[in-house]
C-alpha positions in Angstrom: 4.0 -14.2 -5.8 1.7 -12.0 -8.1 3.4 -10.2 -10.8 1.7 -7.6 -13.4 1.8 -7.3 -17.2 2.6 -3.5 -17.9 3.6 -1.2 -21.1 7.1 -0.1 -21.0 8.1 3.2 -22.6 8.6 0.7 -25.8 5.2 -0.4 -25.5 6.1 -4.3 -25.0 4.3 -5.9 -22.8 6.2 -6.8 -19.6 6.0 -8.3 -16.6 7.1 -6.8 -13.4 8.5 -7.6 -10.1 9.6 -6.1 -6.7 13.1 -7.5 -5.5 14.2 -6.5 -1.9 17.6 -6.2 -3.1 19.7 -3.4 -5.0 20.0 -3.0 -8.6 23.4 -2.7 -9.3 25.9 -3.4 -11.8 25.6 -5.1 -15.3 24.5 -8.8 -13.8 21.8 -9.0 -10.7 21.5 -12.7 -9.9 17.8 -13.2 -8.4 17.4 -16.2 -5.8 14.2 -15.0 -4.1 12.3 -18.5 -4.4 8.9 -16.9 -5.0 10.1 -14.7 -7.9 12.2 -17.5 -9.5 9.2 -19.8 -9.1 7.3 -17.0 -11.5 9.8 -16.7 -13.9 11.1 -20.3 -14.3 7.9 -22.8 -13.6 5.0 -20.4 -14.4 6.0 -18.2 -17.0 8.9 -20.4 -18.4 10.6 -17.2 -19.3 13.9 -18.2 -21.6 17.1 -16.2 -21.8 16.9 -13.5 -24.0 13.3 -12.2 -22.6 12.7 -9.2 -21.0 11.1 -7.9 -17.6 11.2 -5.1 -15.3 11.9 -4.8 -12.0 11.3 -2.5 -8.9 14.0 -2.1 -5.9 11.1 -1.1 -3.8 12.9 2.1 -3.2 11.4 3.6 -6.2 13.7 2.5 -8.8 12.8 0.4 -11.9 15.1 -1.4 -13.9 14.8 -2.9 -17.6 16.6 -6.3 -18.0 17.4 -9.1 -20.2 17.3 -12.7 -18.8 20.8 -13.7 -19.0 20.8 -17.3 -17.4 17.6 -19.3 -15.9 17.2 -22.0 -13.8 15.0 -23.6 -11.3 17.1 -21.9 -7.9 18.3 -18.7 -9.7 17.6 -15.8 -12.1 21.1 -13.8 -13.6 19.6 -10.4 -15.2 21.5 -8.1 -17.2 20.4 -4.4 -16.4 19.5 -2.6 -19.7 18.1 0.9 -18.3 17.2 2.2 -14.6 14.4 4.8 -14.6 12.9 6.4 -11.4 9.1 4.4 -10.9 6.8 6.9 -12.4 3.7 5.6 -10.0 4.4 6.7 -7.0 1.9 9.2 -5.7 3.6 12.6 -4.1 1.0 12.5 -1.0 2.6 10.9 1.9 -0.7 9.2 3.3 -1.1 7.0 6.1 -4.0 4.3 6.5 -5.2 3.4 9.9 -7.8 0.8 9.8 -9.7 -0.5 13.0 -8.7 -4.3 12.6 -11.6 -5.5 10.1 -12.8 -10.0 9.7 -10.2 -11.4 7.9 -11.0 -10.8 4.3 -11.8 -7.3 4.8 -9.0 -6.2 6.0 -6.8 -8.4 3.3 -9.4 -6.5 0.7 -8.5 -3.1 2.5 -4.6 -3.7 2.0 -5.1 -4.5 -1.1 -6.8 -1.2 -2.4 -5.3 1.0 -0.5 -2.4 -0.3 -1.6 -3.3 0.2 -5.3 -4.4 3.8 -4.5 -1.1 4.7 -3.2 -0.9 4.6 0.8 2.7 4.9 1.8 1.7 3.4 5.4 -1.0 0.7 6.5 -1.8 0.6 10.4 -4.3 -2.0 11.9 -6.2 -0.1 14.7 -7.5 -2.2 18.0 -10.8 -0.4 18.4 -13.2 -0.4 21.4 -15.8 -2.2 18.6 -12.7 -4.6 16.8 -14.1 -8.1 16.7 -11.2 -9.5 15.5 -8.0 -8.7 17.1 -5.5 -10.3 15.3 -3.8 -9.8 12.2 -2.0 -12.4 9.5 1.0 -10.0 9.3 3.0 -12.4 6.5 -0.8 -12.6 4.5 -0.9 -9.0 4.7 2.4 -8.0 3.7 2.4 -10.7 0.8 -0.9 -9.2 -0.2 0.3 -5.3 0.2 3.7 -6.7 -2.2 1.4 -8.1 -5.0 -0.9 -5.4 -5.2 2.0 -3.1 -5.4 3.1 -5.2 -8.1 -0.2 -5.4 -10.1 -0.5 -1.7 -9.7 3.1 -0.4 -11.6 4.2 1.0 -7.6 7.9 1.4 -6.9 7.5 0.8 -3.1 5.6 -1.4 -1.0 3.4 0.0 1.8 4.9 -0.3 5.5 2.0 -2.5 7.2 2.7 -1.9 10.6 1.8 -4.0 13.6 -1.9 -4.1 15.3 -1.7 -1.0 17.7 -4.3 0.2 20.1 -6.1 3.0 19.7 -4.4 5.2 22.2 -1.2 3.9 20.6 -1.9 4.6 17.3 -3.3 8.1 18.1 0.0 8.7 19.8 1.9 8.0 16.7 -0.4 10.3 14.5 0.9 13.3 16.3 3.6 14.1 13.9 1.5 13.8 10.6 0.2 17.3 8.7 -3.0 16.4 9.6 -5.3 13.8 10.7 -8.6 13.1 9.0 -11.0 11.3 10.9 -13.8 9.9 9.1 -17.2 9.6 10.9 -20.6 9.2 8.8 -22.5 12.1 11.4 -19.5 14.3 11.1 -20.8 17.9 10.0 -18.0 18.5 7.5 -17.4 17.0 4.0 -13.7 15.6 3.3 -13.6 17.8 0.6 -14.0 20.7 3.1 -10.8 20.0 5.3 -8.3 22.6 4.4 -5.6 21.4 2.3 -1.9 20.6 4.1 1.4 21.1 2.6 2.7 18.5 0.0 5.1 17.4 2.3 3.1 16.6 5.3 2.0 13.5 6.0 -1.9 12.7 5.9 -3.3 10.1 8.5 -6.4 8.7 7.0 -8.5 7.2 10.7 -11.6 4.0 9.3 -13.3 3.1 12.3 -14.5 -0.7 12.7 -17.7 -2.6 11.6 -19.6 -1.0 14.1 -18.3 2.4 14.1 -16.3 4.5 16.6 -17.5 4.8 20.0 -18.5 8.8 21.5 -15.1 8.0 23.8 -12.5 7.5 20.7 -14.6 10.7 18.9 -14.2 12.7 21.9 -10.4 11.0 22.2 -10.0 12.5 18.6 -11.7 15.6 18.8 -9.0 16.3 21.6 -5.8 15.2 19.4 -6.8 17.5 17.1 -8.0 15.2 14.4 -10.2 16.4 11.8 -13.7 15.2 11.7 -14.8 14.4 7.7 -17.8 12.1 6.4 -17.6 10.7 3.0 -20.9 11.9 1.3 -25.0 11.1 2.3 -24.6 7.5 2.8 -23.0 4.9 4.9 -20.1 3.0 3.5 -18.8 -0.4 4.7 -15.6 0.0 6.5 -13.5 -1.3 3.5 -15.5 0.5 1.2 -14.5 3.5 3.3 -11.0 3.1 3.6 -10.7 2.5 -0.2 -12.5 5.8 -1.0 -10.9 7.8 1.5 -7.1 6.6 0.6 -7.9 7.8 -3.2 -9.4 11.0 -2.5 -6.7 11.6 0.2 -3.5 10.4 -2.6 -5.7 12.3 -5.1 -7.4 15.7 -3.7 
């Protein structure tokens, strides 16, 4: 369990964690083992200190450790605030399935760049097929975390590439980046704020002519990211920020 030092509207120093429970009422007693692990073993946090907390919905919370102890955390809530973090853009990363550390490296940027969805994509060139969905989400939680977020990304399932496509159909637009594409990313006309954006990284070895043509007839839109080629998590790192950010 990763947990990030971050300045409060006081200025303290503070460290913060998401819960996957509500915040409500003056006392929140905190038995996730991970987070009580944190608090009581590494941190060796004493009543009386201070932290803030995320619901995950969006919400943070300020609060004073009440009681401590190796199996649970009582909190009293001292303010609840609406997470300040969150980008507006509602974008959605689907990655062709990369070698194990690149796609935990691709979670965990995209994460911290804002992407409200992560979808592993079984590509015609996917070496690796599988995915280490409890690594992945623990990595997508602490990066959320580290980064101030209120909400974790939604890692989805490994799909196929028809599959995936299929569910694409009801975002704003699709952007599908291609290093021979004829059009910049900064050219693709810009979609409402509250349409979704589907960000498409092909594999290690790039999409084949039958998933571009597969594209090309769902619409998609064709973008490059600048003169030279980018590594596939180097990729989907740039395109989530200028996506969140253009």
């Amino acid at each position: 369990m990763g947990c990030c030092v971050i300045l409060f509207a006081n200025m303290k120093k503070m460290h913060r964690f998401i819960v996957d429970q509500p915040l409500v009422g003056p006392v929140v007693s905190i038995t996730d083992t991970e987070i009580v692990h944190q608090l009581f073993v590494v941190l060796r946090m004493k009543p009386g200190e201070q932290i803030v907390l995320c619901d995950g919905t969006g919400m943070d919370a300020l609060v004073t450790i009440a009681e401590i102890s190796k199996k649970r955390v009582d909190v009293r809530i001292e303010k609840r605030m609406k997470n300040s973090a969150e980008p507006p853009t509602n974008a959605i990363l689907y990655c062709a399935v990369l070698k194990r550390e690149n796609f935990e490296y691709v979670t965990q940027k995209a994460t911290e760049v804002g992407v409200a969805e992560i979808v592993p994509v079984r590509s015609e060139r996917t070496v690796k097929l599988d995915v280490k969905m409890d690594r992945i989400a623990k990595i997508a939680r602490e990066a959320a975390e580290q980064s101030g977020r209120g909400r974790v990304p939604i890692v989805h399932p490994p799909m196929s590439f028809e599959e995936a496509v299929s569910s694409a159909q009801n975002n704003g637009v699709n952007v599908f980046f291609e290093p021979m594409a004829d059009v910049p990313f900064e050219a693709i006309p810009k979609r409402r704020a509250d349409e979704p954006i589907g960000i498409w990284i092909g594999p290690e070895g790039g999409w084949t002519e039958a998933e571009i043509a597969a594209a090309k007839a769902a619409k998609m839109r064709a973008a490059r990211l600048g003169k030279t080629v980018l590594r596939a998590e180097t990729a989907a790192t740039v395109a989530s920020f200028l996506a969140i950010n253009s």
